[in-house]
N, C-alpha and C positions, 0 to 999 in steps of 0.2 A: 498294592492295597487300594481300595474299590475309597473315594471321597467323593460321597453326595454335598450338592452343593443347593444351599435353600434359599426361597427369595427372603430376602436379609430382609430387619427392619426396615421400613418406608418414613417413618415417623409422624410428627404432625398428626397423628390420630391413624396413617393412611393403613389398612391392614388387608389389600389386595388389588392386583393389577392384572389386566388383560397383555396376553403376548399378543404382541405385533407382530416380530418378525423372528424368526430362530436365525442366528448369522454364526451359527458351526453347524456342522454334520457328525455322524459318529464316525469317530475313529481321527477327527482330523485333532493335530498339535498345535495346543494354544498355549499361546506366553500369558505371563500375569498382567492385569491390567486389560488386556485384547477384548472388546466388544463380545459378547456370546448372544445378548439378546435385546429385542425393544421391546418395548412395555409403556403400554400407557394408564398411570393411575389417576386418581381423581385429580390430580392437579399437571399434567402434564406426560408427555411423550416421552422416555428417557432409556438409555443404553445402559444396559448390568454388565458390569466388567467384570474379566476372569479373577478371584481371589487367588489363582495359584496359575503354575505353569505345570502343564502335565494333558496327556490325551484323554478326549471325551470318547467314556467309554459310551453313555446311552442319555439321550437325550429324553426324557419325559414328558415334555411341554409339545404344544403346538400351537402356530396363529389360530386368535378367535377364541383359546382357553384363558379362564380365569382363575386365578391361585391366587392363595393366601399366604399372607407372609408366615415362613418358615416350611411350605412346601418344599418336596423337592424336584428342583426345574433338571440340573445335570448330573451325573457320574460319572467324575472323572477316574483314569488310571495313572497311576505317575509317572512321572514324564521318561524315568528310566526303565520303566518295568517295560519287557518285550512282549504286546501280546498285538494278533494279526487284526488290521483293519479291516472291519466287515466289509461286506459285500455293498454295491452301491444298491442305495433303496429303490423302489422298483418309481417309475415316471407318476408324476403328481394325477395323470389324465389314465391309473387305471380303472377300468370299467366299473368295477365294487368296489369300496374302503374295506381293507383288511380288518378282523376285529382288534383292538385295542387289547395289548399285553394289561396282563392285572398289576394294578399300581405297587410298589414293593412297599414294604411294613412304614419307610418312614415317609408316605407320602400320604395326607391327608386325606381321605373322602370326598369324591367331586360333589356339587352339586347335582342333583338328578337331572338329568336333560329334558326336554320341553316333549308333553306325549306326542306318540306316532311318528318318536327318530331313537335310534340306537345312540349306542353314547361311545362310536364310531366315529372318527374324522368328519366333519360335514365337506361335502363338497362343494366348494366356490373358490373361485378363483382368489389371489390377492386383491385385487380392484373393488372386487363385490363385497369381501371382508371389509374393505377400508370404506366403501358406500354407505355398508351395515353400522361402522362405527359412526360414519359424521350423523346417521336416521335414525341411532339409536336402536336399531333392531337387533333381537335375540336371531343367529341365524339356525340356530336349533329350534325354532317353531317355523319354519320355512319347510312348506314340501317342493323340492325343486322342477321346473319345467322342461331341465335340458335334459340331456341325456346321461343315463344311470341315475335319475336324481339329483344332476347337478345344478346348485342355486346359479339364477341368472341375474343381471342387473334388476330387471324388470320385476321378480318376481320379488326382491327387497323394498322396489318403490312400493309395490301395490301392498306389501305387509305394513309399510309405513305410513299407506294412506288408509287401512281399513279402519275402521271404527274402536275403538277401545273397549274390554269390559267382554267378547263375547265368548262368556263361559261356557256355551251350550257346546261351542264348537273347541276350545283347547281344552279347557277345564282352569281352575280357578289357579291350580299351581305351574302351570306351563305357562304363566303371561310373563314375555318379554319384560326385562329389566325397567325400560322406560312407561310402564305401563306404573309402577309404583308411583303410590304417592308423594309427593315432597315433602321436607318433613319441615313441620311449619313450627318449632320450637314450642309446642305446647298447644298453640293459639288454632282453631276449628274454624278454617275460612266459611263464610256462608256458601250456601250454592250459587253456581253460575246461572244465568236467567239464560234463555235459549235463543242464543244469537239469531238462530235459523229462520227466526221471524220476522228479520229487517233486512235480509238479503243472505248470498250466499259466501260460507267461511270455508276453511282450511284447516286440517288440525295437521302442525309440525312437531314430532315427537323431539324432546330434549335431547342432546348428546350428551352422553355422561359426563366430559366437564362442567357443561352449561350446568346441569342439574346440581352438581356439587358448590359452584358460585352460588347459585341460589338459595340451596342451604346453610351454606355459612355466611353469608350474605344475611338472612333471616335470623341465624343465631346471634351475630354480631350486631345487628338493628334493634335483637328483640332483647337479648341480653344486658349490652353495655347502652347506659345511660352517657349518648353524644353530645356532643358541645363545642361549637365552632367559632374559632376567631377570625377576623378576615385582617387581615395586610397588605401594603405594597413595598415592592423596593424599589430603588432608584439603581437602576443598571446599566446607565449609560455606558459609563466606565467601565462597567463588566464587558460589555459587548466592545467595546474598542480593545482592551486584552484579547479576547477573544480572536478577535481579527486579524489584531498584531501575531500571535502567536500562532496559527492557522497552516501557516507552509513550514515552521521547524515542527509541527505536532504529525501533516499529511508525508515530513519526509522520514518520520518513523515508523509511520504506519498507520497511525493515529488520528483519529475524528474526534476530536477536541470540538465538546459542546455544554450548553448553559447544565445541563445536567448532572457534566460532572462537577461543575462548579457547584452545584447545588448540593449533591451528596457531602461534598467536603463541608460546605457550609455548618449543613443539619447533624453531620457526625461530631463538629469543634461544638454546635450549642449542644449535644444532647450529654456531651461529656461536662459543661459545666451545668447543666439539668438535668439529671440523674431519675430521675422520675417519670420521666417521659421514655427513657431507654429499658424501660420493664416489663415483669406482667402482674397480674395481680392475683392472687391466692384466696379467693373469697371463703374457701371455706375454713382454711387457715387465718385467715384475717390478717394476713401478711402482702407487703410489696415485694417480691420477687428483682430486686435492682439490678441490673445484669453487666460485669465488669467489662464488657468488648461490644462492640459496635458494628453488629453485621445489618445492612442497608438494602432489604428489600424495593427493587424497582419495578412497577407495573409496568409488564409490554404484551400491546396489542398482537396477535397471531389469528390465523383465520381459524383457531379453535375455541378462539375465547381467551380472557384476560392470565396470562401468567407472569407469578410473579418472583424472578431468580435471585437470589443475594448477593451481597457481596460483600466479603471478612474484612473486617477489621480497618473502615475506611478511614477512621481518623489517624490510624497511623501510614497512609499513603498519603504521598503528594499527587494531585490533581491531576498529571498529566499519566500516571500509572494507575488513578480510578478511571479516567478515560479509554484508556487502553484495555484494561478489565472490562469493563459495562459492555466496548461493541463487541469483545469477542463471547462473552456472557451473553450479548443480546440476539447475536448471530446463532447461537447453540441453540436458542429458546426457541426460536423462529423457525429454524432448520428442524425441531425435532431430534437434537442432538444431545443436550441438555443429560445431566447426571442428579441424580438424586440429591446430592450434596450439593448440588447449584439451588436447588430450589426450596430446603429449610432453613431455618437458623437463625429466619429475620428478625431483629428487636424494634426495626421501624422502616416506616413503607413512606417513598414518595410516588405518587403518580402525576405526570408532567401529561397532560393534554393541548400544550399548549401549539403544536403543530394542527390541532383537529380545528381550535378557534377553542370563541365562548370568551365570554369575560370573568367567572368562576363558576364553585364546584361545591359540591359536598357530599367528601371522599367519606365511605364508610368503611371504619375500622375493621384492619384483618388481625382480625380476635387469634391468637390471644396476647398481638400489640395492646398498645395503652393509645397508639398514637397514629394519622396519616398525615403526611402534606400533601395538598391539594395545588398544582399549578396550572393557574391559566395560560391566557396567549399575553405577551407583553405586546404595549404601547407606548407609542408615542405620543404626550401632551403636554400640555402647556402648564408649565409649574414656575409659581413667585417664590425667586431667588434673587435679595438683598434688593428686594424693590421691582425687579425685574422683570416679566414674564419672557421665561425662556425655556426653550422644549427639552421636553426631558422623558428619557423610555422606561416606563412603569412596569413592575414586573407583579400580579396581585397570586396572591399566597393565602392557601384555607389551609388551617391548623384542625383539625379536628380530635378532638381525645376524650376521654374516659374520667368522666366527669365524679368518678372515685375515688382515682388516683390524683385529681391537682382539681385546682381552685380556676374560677376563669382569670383573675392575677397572674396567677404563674402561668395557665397559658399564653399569656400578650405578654408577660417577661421571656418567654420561648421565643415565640416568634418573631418580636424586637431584635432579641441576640441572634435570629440567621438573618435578620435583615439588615442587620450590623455588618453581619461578615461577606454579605454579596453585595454590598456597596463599599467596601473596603478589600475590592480582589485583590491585589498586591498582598496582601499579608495572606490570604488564602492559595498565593503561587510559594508562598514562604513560608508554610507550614509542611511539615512532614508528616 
């Protein structure tokens, strides 16, 4: 019996993702769980694992298509039913793209493709696909230079440096995805004044990440009314733990750093501050309090900022959210990352403090209540019982949702993580 298999819910609003890569063929035996596809959606690059063990009978998707959640991408057949494995597909480099089988009943309607291409395979290589992603370029408005029509590197840069807007030549509904507007939460930015007259510019078309941080970036600036506390902590002692602990954490495996200290920290205050761990229901006019504690952490990637979770950090000890975050951080960076790595957060830190700066102001990822902001720590000179004596400052941006809590309760927040990351010993003794 024939199980179509659909892109499953994404969440967080997400309701379609572009295939990267197909990693089955027809006919091949997949276990459950086993990788079948990459996919990049608004918020990061990520592998859909098999729901079931059984042979793919037909595969629907290809690199460079976009679907929508509950498409359908596969067809499997059951793992015991005996039926022959097709023939192999014919080489990637034939002359003409075969025409495209008609999509079966449960597969949604594509979007039309960009005038003057078929809605045929486009021809380009993987490299040019992936040039097209970081330029933002639709490669279905591409007429290609090589041969049979095949897009080249070349012919992606030059679509990405033409000029925006020229309807004479596609028509108004064939403009490349980056060619949309951003969507600016209501607010009608003025016009831009015409750089062109004080020298010579560049226009860089967005990469669909970028364009999504910017948008919710905009919702969350324009929406929630911000309000920042600033702090420091005194972590000398933190960083001597740190140190001490260092060769039993590197003989597990382990890179033991100020960050997991930190997550533990922010997860023991936000359970005794309950309100900063939520989201808010504006039109129900309810706080949404949420009983578990998953710990969004910003990490840097050369595609732009993402930001993976991590379950229920207050009930681990420090050196098992350690261990979590690098292999967490290593998926995100690698393009490896799972969907389930990347929702769920109820509160975000982001740690800068490797880039430098002496603070920040982190802007809420809506529909948090809350971020912390991490500088770089120092070292300075702090009066102790009369004394002057050096002491390494660690400074802390609370930012939050000036809906949900009073600025009181925010500096009674932040006071309680800056309690618990100057008292690490109890932070190595908490589970």
């Amino acid at each position: 019996m024939a199980r179509p298999f659909v892109l499953p819910d994404l969440g967080e609003g997400l309701t379609e993702a572009e295939i990267v890569k197909v990693l089955v063929a027809e006919g091949d035996l997949i276990r459950e769980d086993a990788p079948l596809l990459e996919v990049e959606t608004d918020k990061a690059q990520v592998e859909i694992p098999s729901p079931m063990t059984g042979r793919v009978e037909r595969v629907h998707v290809q690199p460079g298509q976009t679907v929508k959640v509950g498409q359908v991408l596969i067809t499997f057949a059951e793992a015991g039913e005996l039926m022959p494995r097709p023939s192999p597909a014919p080489p990637a480099a034939a002359p003409a793209p075969a025409a495209v089988a008609p999509p079966t009943a449960l597969t949604p309607r594509e979007a039309p493709p960009a005038a003057g291409r078929d809605a045929g395979p486009v021809p380009a290589t993987p490299a040019t696909r992936r040039l097209a992603r970081e330029l933002g370029v639709d490669l279905r408005g591409i007429r290609g230079s090589g041969p049979g029509g095949r897009i080249r590197d070349e012919d992606v840069r030059a679509a990405a440096a033409a000029p925006a807007g020229r309807e004479e030549e596609t028509g108004p509904e064939a403009a490349p995805a980056a060619a949309r507007p951003l969507a600016t939460a209501g607010l009608e930015p003025p016009p831009l004044p015409a750089f062109e007259k004080w020298g010579p510019v560049e226009r860089a078309p967005l990469s669909h990440l970028r364009r999504t941080i910017a948008e919710r970036m905009t919702l969350s600036a324009t929406l929630v009314p911000h309000v920042t506390h600033f702090d420091r902590a005194d972590i000398t002692e933190l960083g001597a733990i740190i140190g001490r602990n260092l060769p039993a954490a590197r003989e597990r495996g382990v890179s033991l750093t100020l960050t997991s200290f930190l997550l533990k920290a922010a997860a023991l205050a936000l359970r005794a501050h309950p309100r900063f761990n939520a989201s808010l229901d504006a039109q129900a006019g309810e706080l949404i309090l949420k009983r578990y504690c998953h710990l969004g952490v910003a990490v840097a990637t050369d595609r732009g900022l993402i930001v993976p979770v991590l379950r229920d950090v207050d009930r681990k000890p420090v050196m098992e959210i350690a261990r979590e975050l690098g292999a967490l951080a290593r998926r995100v960076r690698e393009g490896k990352a799972t969907l389930e790595d990347l929702r769920g957060g109820t509160f975000t830190i982001s740690n800068i403090g490797a880039l430098g700066g002496t603070g920040a102001l982190p802007i809420i990822n809506y529909p948090e209540v809350a971020i912390l902001g991490v500088a770089r720590a120092r070292e300075e000179p702090v009066v102790r019982n009369g004394q002057i004596v050096p002491r390494r400052l660690l400074p802390l941006t609370l930012t939050f949702d000036h809906r949900v809590a009073d600025g009181a309760d925010g500096a009674r927040f932040a006071a309680d993580i800056v309690r618990r990351l100057e008292r690490p010993d109890q932070l190595l003794l908490e589970l």
